[in-house]
N, C-alpha and C positions, 0 to 999 in steps of 0.2 A: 427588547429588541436584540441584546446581545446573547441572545440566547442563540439567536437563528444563525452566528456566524460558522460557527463549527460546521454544520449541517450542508450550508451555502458551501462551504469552502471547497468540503469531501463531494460535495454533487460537482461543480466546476472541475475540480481534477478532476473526479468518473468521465467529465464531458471531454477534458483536452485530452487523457487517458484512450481513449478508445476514440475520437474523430480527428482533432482541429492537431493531437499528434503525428497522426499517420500523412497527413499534410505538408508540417513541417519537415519532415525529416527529407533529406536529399537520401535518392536512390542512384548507386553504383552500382554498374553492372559486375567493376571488376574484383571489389570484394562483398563475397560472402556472409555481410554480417545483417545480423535483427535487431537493430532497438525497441527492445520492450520496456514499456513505463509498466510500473508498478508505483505509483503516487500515492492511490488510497492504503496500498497496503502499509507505505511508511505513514500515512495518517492516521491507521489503524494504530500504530505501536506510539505514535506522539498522542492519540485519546485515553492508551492504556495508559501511558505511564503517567499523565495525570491529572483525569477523571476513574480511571481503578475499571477492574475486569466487567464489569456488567455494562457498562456504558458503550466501553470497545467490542463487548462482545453483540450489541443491540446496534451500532453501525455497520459491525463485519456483516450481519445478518442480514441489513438491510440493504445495504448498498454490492452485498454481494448478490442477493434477489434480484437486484435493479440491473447490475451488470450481465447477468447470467440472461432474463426475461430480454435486455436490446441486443446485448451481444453474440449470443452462444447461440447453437443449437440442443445444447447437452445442458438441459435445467439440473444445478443443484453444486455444479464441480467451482463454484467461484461464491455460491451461497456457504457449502462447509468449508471452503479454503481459508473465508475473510471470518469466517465466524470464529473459525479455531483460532486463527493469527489473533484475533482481538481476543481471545481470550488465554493463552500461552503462552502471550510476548506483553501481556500487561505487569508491569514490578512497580508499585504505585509507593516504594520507599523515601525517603526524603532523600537518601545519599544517590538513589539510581536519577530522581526529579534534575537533581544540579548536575550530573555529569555529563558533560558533551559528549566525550571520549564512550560510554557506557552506552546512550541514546543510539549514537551511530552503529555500532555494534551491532546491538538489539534488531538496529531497522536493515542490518545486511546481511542477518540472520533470519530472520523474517522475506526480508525477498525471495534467500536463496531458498526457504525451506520449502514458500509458494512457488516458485520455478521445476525445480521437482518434484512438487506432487501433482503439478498440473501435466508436468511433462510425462512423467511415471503412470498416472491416468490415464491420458489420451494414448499411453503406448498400450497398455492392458486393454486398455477397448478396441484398439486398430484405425485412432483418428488421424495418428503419427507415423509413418515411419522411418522418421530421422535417426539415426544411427548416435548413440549417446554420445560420444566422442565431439561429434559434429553439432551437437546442442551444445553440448559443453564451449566450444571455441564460437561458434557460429551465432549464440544464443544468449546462453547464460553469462558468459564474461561480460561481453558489452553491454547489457541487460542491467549488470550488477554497478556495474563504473556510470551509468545514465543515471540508477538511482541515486549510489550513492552521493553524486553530482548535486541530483536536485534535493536531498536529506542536507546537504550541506550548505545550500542555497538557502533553502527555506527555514534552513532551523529555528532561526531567531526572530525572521516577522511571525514564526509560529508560533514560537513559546511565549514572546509576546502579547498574540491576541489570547492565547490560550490564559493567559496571566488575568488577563482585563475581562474574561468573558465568568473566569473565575470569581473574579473579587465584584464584579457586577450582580453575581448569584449570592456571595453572599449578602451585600447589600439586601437583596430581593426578599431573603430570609428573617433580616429583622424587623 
């Protein structure tokens, strides 16, 4: 049964991520900002770093599918985004496993590098055209401070379960 938490967890944020999000947030007219969640993608770097590259790179894959088939009209830009994040940003070492400081890092390097190639895409195609400057302040900043928010939120009921979902598999093994 503990298998299916991980799975659970990353579908639920995909869901608050892309609906029961755009809900919550209060809209000002008088400033100009976008909170964009990027959840799964700090999902993605808390499966690399410890379940190791194949695992992360087999939920980027999927759940970027998943995102890309409800959300998008453009199949494929949030399929190679999640896929390569979960495989780029996975460091499955024992010193990188324990470091808070390192974790966080990873997962606000990973946002930002998914913010701009989403954004650097939809400019190359003409789905955009926000003025980089204006993503930057307008977008990305506050985009990055939401994550980083909910990475430091979560970190610990995460590593957590991610602890017990581990030691339950291996139980499963002998």
């Amino acid at each position: 049964m503990s298998r299916f938490y991980i799975p659970t967890l990353v579908f639920s944020l995909l869901v608050i991520e892309g609906t029961i999000f755009q809900l919550v947030t209060l809209s000002n007219n008088e400033i100009d900002v976008t909170l964009v969640p990027r959840f799964v993608v700090v999902m993605m770097v808390f499966i690399g770093i410890h379940f190791g590259r194949f695992s992360s790179l087999v939920y980027g894959l999927a759940f970027g599918l998943m995102y890309d088939i409800v959300y998008t009209q453009l199949l494929g830009v949030y399929l190679f985004g999640f896929g390569f994040i979960g495989y780029a940003f996975a460091y499955t070492y024992k010193q990188i496993q324990d470091s808070l400081l390192f974790h966080l890092i990873l997962m606000l390097a990973a946002v930002a590098f998914f913010e701009y190639y989403q954004f650097g895409l939809y400019k190359l195609i003409g789905i955009t055209s926000l003025p980089a400057n204006a993503f930057f302040y307008e977008r990305f900043l506050p985009g990055l401070v939401l994550n980083f928010a909910f990475a430091v939120i979560i970190y610990y009921p995460v590593k957590k379960l991610i602890s017990h979902v581990s030691s339950q598999a291996s139980l499963r093994e002998r």
